[in-house]
N, C-alpha and C positions, 0 to 999 in steps of 0.2 A: 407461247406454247408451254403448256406446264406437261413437265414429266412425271410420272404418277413411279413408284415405289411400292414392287409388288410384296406385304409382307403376310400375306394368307398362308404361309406355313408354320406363324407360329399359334395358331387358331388350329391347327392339330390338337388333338390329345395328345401331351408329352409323355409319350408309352416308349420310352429307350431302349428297343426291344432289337436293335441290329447292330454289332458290333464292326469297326473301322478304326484301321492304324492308320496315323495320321504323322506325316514325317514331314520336317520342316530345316531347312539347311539353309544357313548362314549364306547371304553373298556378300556383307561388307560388318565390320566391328557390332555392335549390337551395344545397346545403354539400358538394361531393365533394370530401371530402377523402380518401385514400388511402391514408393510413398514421395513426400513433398517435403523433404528436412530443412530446406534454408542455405544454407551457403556452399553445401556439397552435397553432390548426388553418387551414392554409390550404389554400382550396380549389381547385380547378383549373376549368378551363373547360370540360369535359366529362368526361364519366362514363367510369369503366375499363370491359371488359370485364367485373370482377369484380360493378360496381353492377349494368351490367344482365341481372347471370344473378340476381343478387339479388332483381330487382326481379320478371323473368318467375317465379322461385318460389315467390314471397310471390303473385303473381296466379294459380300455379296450387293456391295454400293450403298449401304446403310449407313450414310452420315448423318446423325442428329443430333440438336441439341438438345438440351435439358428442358425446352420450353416444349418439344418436339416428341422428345422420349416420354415424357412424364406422363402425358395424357395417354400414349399408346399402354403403356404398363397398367394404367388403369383399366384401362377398357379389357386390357389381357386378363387381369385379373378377375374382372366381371363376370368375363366370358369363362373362366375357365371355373369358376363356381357355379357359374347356372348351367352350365351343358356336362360338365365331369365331377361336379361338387368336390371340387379339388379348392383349398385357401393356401394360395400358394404367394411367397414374398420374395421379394428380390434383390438380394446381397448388391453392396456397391461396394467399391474402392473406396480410400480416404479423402479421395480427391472430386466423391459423388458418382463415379462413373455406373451405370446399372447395366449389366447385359442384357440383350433382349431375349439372347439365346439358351440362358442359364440352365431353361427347365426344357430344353429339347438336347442337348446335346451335353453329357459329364465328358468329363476327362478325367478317365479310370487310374490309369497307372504311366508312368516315363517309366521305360520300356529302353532306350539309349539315348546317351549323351554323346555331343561332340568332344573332343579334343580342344583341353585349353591351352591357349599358346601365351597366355601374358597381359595385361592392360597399358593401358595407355589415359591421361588425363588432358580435355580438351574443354574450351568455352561453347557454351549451348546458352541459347537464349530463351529464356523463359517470359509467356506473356499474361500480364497483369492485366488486372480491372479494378479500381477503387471507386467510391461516391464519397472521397474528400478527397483531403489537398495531396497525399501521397499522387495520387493520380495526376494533377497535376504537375506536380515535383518529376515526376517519371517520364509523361510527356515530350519528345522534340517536337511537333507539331502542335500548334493551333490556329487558329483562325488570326486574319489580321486585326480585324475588329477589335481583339483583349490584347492591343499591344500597348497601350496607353497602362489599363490596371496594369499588364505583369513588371512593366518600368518600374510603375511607382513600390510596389511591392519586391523586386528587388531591391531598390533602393533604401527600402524599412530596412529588410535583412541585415544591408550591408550597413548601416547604420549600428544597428544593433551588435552585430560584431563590433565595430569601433569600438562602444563603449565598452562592451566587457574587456575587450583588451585594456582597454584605460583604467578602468578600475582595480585590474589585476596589479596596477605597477604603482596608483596612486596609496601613501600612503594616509592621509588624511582625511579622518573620518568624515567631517560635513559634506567633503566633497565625492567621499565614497559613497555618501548616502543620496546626495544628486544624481549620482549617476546611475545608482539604483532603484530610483523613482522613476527617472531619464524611462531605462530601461524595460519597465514596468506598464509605462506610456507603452513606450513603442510595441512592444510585447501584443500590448491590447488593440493595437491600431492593424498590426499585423492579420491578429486571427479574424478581427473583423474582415478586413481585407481577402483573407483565403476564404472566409467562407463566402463574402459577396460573389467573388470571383467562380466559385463550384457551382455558386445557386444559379447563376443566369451563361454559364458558360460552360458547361459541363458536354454539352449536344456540339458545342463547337473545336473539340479534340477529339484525338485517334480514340476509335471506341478500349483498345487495348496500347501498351506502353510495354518497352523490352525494356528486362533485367540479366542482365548475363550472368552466368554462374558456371560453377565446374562443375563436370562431370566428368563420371569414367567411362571409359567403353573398354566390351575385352573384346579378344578377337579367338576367338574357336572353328577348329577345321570341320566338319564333318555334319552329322545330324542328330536333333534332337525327334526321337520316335517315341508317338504314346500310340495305346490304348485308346478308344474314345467308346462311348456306346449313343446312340442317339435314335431320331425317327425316320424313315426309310424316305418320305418326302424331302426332311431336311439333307440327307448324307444325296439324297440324289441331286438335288438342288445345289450344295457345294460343290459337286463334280461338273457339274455341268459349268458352274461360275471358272473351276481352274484351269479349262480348256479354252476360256476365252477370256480369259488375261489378255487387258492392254495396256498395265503397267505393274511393277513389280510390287508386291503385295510388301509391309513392312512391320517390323515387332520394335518396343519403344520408344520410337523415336521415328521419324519420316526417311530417317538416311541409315535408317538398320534394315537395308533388303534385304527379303528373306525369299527362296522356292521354296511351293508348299505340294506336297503327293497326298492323297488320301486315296486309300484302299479298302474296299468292303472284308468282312471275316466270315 
């Protein structure tokens, strides 16, 4: 049985023509961080626009991907040039994210902030995808089948360290040049190796691989309150999703829950 995902309200005209305060209160530390830096994520003291379109899509059950999204945004855009001669485009995050809700709903003005109490720095796992050997490298699972290559293919590595260490303490040149050819070999037997190993066994690993990283989270009392203006379908549409809440809705991170009130103006 397939569940169908009703999204005929963004096939509105995007007329923002009804205004709602929209207040959102912290129930555990909070991570927004905003971009994708590498070996620390620092977070900011409230949420971008991008989290809480995020956060209103996942409460109206809009999980998609990028193979999922792309094609609707198109067809939006289609639709909203032939029926409102509106060309309208759609800002993403750095990290590709598109809202769907961008042109039905601004967020005008923050209006109150919570109370900061402090941060705190914690490991958070971030997950990867590559189509080479990093992927593999990343990997704890694959298949039984590639346990034969990844042997032999450790066993290059660990080769190959030997000899640079050997060459580093050797002083004599013929033989530092052995071991540089040595090296050179193996170097090349290697990448041959990683890449055989990608070409024919790539479908037989975790489709995604965990990298741990730091992050911060603060912790703030109270709520953050905007402004919003949006279209009377949508703002009715969101009220209706907050009253039948069956898990708690969350801002950057899965384990940053947040209660969310919206109130017509």
């Amino acid at each position: 049985m397939t569940n169908t995902i009703d999204i005929s309200v963004l096939f509105d005209k995007p007329e923002l023509n009804h205004k709602a305060s929209l207040f959102i209160e912290p129930l555990a530390p909070l991570s927004l961080v905003t971009s994708m830096p590498g070996a620390y994520y620092r977070s900011q003291r409230e949420p971008s626009d991008f989290m809480i379109y995020g956060m209103l899509e996942n409460l109206l059950g809009w999980h998609f991907t990028d193979d999922e999204r792309n094609p609707i945004i198109t067809n939006l855009k289609s639709h909203y040039k032939k029926q409102y001669k509106l060309n309208l485009n759609f800002a993403k995050t750095p990290v590709g994210y598109k809202p769907l809700l961008q042109h039905h709903l601004k967020i005008e003005q923050l209006l109150l902030k919570p109370s900061y109490y402090g941060s705190y720095e914690d490991y958070w796992t971030q997950h990867l995808k590559h189509n080479d050997i990093r992927h593999f490298d990343g990997s704890r699972n694959y298949d039984y089948s590639l346990e034969q290559e990844v042997n032999i293919l450790k066993s290059g590595r660990e080769e190959l360290k030997i000899i640079k260490s050997k060459s580093k303490t050797i002083r004599e040149s013929l033989q530092k040049e052995a071991n540089k050819k040595k090296q050179e070999e193996i170097k090349k037997e290697i990448k041959k190796l990683e890449a055989d190993l990608m070409k024919k066994s790539y479908e037989k690993m975790s489709n995604y691989y965990s990298s741990p990283k730091t992050r911060e989270y603060i912790i703030v009392k109270n709520k953050y309150g905007y402004i919003v203006t949006s279209t009377p379908q949508l703002l009715k549409l969101l009220n209706e999703c907050t009253n039948q809440l069956i898990s708690p809705l969350y801002l950057g991170t899965n384990e940053g829950w947040v209660d969310l009130k919206i109130e017509s103006l």
